[in-house]
Each structure stands twice: as structure tokens, then as C-alpha cells.
C-alpha positions as CSV (number, residue, x, y, z in Angstrom):
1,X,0.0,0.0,0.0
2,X,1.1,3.4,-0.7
3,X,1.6,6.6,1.3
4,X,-1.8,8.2,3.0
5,X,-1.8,11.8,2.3
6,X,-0.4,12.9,5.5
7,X,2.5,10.9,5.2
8,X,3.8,12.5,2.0
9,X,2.9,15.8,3.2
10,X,5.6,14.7,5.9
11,X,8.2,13.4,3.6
12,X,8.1,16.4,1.1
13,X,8.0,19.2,4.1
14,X,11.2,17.1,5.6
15,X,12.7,16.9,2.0
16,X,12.6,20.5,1.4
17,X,14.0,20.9,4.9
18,X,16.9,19.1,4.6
19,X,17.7,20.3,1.1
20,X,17.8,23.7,2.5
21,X,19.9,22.1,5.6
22,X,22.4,20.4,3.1
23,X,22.8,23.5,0.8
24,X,23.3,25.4,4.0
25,X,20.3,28.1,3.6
26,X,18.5,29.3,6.2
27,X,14.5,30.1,6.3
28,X,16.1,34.2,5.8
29,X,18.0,33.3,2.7
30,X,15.0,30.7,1.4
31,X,12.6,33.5,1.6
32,X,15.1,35.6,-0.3
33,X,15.2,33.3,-2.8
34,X,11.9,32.7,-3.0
35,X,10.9,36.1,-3.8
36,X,13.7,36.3,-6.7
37,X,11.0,33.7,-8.5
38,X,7.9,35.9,-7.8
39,X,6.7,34.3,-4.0
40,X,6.2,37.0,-1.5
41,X,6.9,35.1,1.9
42,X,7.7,36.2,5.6
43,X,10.3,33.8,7.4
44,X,7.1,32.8,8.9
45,X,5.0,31.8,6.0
46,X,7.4,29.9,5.4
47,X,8.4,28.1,8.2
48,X,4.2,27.6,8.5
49,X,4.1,26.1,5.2
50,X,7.2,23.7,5.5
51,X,5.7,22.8,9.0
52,X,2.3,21.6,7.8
53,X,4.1,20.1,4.3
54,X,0.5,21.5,2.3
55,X,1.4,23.8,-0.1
56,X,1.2,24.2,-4.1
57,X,3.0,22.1,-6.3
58,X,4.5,25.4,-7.7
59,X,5.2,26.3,-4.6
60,X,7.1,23.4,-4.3
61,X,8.8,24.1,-7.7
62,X,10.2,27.4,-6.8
63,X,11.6,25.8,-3.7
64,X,13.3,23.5,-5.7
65,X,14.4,26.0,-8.4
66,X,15.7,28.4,-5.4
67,X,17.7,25.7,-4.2
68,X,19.2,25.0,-7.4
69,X,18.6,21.2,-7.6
70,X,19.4,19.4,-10.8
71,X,16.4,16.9,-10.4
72,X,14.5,15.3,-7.6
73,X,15.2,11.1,-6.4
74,X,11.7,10.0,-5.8
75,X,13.6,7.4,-3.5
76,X,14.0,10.3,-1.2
77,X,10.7,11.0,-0.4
């Protein structure tokens, strides 16, 4: 059986966290970033969102993008 919907809220909230942990930038920078691809977030809008792992898939995206990743391992989540 697959993942409920709570549990990959969970993994892709944790995977965004540690990406930003492993390419050392903090919820400051990540709103910084952020706002460089047209989101207007507060260090705690963000920290909200990642908390509760619900959030667009282009949110998501522009995480992703800000981070600068080359692709995403589906293993990983």
C-alpha cells in the first residue's frame, strides 16, 4: 500500500528541509530566494508552510528552483 496523504505531506515538508539544511540556507536566505522567482513570503509563512508540508506544487517548484537542484530522487521521499 502506498503513502496516505499525510504521510507524503511529511516526507516532502522534511525533504525541502533538509535540502535547504544540506545547501546550507536558512528560512532568511530561502525567503530571499523565494521572492527572486515571484513568492512573497515572511520567514514565517514559510516556516508555516514547511511545517504543515500542504502547499502548491509550484510552490514546491520554486523551492526547488531556489535551491538550485538538478532533479528530484523519488527514493528520497
Amino acid at each position: 500500500m502506498g503513502k496516505s496523504e499525510d504521510e507524503w505531506r511529511d516526507a516532502v515538508a522534511k525533504y525541502v528541509k533538509a535540502k535547504m539544511k544540506e545547501a546550507g540556507v536558512t528560512y532568511v536566505e530561502m525567503v530571499r530566494r523565494l521572492e527572486q522567482h515571484g513568492f512573497s513570503e515572511s520567514e514565517r509563512s514559510l516556516t508555516m508552510k514547511l511545517k504543515r508540508g500542504a502547499f502548491a506544487a509550484t510552490f514546491l517548484m520554486a523551492c526547488l528552483v531556489s535551491l538550485e537542484l538538478e532533479g528530484v530522487r523519488l527514493e528520497e521521499l
